[in-house]
C-alpha positions, 0 to 999 in steps of 0.5 A, spaced: 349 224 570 343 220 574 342 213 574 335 215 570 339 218 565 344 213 563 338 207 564 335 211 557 341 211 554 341 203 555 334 203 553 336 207 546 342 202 545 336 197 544 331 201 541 337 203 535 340 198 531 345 204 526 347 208 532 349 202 538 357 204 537 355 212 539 350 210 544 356 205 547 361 211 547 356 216 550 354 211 556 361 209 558 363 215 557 357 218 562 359 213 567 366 213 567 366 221 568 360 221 574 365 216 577 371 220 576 368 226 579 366 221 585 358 222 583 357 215 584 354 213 592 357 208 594 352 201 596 347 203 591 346 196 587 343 200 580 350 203 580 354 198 581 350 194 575 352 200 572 359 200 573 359 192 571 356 194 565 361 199 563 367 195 564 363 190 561 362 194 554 370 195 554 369 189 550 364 191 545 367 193 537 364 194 532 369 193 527 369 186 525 376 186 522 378 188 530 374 182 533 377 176 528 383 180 531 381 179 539 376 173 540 374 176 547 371 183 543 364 182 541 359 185 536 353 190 536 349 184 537 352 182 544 352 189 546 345 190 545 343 183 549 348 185 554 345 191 556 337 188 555 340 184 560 342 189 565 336 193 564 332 187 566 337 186 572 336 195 574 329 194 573 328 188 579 333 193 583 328 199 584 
């Protein structure tokens, strides 16, 4: 998966309220099987904002049981601002 790709997936987790935890799934899902197939090009900024944002979004749970249980897990909402954020930051990076 290309960094296009994956930056519309990003753009779908803003767009969608119901589906932010299948969106979330498949984006870091993508991500961490073009670094494990070694796709990812060293040097390029996009894709270490890419790969920040994955390892970030480990903490994202959308189960608010879970959440209590562990106060560093975030909910949809924060997901959802953590990746506006990045999609700003890959747009200034172009």
């Amino acid at each position: 998966m290309d960094v296009h790709a994956l930056t519309s997936l990003l753009r779908d987790i803003t767009a969608t309220e119901a589906d932010v935890p299948e969106l979330v799934k498949a984006f870091a899902a993508a991500y961490w099987q073009a670094d494990g197939r070694g796709e990812i090009p060293e040097g390029d900024e996009r894709w270490t904002l890419l790969g920040d944002l994955a390892l970030d979004l480990e903490y994202y749970e959308p189960n608010p049981v879970w959440r209590v249980e562990e106060p560093c897990y975030y909910d949809d909402a924060e997901a959802v601002r953590r990746v506006s954020e990045a999609l700003v930051q890959l747009a200034s990076s172009r």
